[in-house]
C-alpha positions as CSV (number, residue, x, y, z in Angstrom):
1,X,17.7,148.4,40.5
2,X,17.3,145.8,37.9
3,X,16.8,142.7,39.4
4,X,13.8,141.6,42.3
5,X,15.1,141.9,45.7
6,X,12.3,140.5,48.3
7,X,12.0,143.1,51.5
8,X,13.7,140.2,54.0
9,X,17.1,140.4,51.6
10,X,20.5,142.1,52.5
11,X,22.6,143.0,49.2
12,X,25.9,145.1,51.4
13,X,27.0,148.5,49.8
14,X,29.4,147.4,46.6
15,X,27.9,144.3,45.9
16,X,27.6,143.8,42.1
17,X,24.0,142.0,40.6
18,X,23.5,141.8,37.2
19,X,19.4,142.8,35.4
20,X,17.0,140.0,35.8
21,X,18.5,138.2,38.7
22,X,15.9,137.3,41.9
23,X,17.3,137.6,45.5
24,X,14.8,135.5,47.7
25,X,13.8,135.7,51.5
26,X,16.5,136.1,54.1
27,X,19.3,136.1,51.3
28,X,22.6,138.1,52.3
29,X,24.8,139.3,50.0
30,X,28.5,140.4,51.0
31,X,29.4,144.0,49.0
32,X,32.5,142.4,47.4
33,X,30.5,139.9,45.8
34,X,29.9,139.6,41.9
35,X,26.4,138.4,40.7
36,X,26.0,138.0,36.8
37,X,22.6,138.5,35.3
38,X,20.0,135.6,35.7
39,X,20.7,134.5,38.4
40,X,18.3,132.7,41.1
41,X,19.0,132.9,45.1
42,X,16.9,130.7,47.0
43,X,15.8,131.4,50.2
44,X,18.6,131.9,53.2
45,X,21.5,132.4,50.8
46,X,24.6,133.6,52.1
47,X,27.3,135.0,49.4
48,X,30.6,135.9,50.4
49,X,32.5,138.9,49.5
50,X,35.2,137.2,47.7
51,X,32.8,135.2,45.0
52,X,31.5,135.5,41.8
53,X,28.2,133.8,40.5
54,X,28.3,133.9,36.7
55,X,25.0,134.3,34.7
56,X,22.1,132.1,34.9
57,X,23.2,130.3,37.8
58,X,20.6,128.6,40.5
59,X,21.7,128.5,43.9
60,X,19.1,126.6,46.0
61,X,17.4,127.5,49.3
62,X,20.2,127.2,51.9
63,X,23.3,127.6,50.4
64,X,26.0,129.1,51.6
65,X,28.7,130.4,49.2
66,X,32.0,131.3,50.5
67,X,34.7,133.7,49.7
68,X,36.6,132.1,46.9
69,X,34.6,130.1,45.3
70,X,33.4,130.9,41.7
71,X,30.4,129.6,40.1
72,X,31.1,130.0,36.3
73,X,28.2,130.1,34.3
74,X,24.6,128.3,34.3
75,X,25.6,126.3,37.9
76,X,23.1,124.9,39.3
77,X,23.5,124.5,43.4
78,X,21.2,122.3,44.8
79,X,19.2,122.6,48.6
80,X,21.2,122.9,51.1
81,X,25.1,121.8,49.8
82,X,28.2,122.8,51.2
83,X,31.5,124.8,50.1
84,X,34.2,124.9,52.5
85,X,37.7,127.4,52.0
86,X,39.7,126.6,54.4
87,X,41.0,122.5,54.3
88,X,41.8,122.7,58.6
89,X,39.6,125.4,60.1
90,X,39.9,125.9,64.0
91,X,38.0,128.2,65.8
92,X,40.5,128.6,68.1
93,X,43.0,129.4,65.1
94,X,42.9,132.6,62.4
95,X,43.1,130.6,58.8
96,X,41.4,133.8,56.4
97,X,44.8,133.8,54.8
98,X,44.3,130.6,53.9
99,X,41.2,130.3,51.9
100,X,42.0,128.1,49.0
101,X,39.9,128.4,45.8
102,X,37.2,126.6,44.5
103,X,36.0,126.5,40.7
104,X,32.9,125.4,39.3
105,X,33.0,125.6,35.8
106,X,30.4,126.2,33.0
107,X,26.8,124.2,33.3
108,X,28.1,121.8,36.6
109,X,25.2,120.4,38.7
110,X,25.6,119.8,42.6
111,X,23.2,118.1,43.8
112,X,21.2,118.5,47.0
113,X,23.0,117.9,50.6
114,X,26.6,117.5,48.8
115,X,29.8,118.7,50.3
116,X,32.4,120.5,48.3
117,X,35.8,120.5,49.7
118,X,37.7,123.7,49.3
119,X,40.5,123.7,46.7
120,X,39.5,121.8,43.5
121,X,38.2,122.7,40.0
122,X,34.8,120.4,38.9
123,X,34.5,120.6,35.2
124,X,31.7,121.7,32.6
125,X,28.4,119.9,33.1
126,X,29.6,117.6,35.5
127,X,27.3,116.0,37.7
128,X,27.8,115.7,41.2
129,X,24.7,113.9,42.9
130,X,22.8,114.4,46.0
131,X,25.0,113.7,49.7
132,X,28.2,113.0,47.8
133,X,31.6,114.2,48.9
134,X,34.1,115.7,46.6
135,X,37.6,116.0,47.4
136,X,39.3,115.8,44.6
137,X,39.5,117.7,40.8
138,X,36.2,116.6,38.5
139,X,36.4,115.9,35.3
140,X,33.9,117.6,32.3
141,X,30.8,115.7,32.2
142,X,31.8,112.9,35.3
143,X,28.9,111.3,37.0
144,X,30.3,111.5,40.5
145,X,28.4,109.8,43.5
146,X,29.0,108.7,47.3
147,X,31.1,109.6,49.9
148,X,34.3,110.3,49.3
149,X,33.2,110.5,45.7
150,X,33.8,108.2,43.1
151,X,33.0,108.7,38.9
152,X,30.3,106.2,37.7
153,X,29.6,107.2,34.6
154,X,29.2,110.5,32.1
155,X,26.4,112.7,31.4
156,X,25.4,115.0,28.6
157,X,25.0,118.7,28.5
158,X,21.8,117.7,28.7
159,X,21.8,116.4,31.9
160,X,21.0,112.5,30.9
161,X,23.2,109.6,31.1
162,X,25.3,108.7,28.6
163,X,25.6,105.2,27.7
164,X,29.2,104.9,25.5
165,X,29.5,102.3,23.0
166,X,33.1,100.0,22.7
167,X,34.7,102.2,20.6
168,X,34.1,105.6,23.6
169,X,31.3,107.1,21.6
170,X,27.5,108.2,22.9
171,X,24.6,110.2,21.8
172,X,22.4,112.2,24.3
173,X,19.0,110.3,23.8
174,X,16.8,113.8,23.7
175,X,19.5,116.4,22.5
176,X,20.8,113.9,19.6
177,X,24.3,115.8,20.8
178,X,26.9,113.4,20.1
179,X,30.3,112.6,22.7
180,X,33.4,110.8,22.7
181,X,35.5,109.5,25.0
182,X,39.6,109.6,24.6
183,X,41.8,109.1,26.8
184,X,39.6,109.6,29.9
185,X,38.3,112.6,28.6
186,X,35.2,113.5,27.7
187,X,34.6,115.6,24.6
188,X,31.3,116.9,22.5
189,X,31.7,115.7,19.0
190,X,31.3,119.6,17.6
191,X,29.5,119.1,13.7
192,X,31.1,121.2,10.8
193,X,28.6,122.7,8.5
């Protein structure tokens, strides 16, 4: 074993964990699940057997992660959010054929106590802050707040604020990584050299 596992964790027969990851108290993990390496599970982490958690991601005490969701890589999943995978679940009423995906793509922040509803796609290094609900897609690099969710602003890879000039262009204050803004999307300004 390659990776910390404290005594109180249950990692199920199959499950896959990359080298260097850390598996905290009370933390089950399904045996269908894929883990990359790097990886950080808080305290009382449930993972699913249909998910995959890509390297370096940080899911926070709490945190449930349900089949078909992905976490691509460097996610960070703060205390105590919420996936959901099915849109109308009934107890009363069998919907595991009806689990609909969830995508969180590369370097995406959730914030504490928000709600993810099942079904969309939230784009690299958004930022999704603390108690907000999102139920719809999420743009790259969207500031989204509130509930439902609305977009307020942009933020930079390296998790700051952007503040965009007239002309749709912004510089992360401590990165010096430059952004521009086209046609509602959000793009890093990539230097040739």
């Amino acid at each position: 074993m390659n990776y910390f596992q404290h005594p109180s964790a249950i990692v199920d027969e199959g499950a896959q964990i990359g080298s260097d990851s850390r598996i905290w108290h009370f933390v089950h993990i399904c045996g269908g699940a894929r883990i990359g390496e790097g990886v950080s599970l808080g305290q009382n982490v449930f993972v699913g057997n249909k998910v995959v958690i890509g390297d370096r991601c940080k899911v926070q005490n709490n945190v449930s992660v349900y089949d078909n969701v992905t976490l691509e890589e460097g996610v960070f999943c703060g205390p105590s959010m919420v996936f959901t995978n099915v849109y109308n679940p009934r107890s009363l009423i069998e919907r595991k054929d009806q689990y609909r995906a969830t995508v969180v793509k590369k370097g995406a922040t959730l914030g504490a106590n928000c709600t993810i509803i099942c079904g969309i796609t939230i784009g690299e290094y958004a930022f999704v802050g603390a108690g907000a609900v999102i139920n719809n897609d999420v743009p790259a690099y969207a500031l989204m707040v509130g509930v439902p969710a609305r977009q307020i602003g942009w933020m930079s890879e390296f998790g700051e604020q952007l503040e965009l000039s007239d002309r749709g262009e912004a510089v992360c204050a401590h990165s010096g990584v430059r952004y521009m803004l086209k046609d509602n999307i959000l793009s890093k300004v990539e230097i040739s050299g």
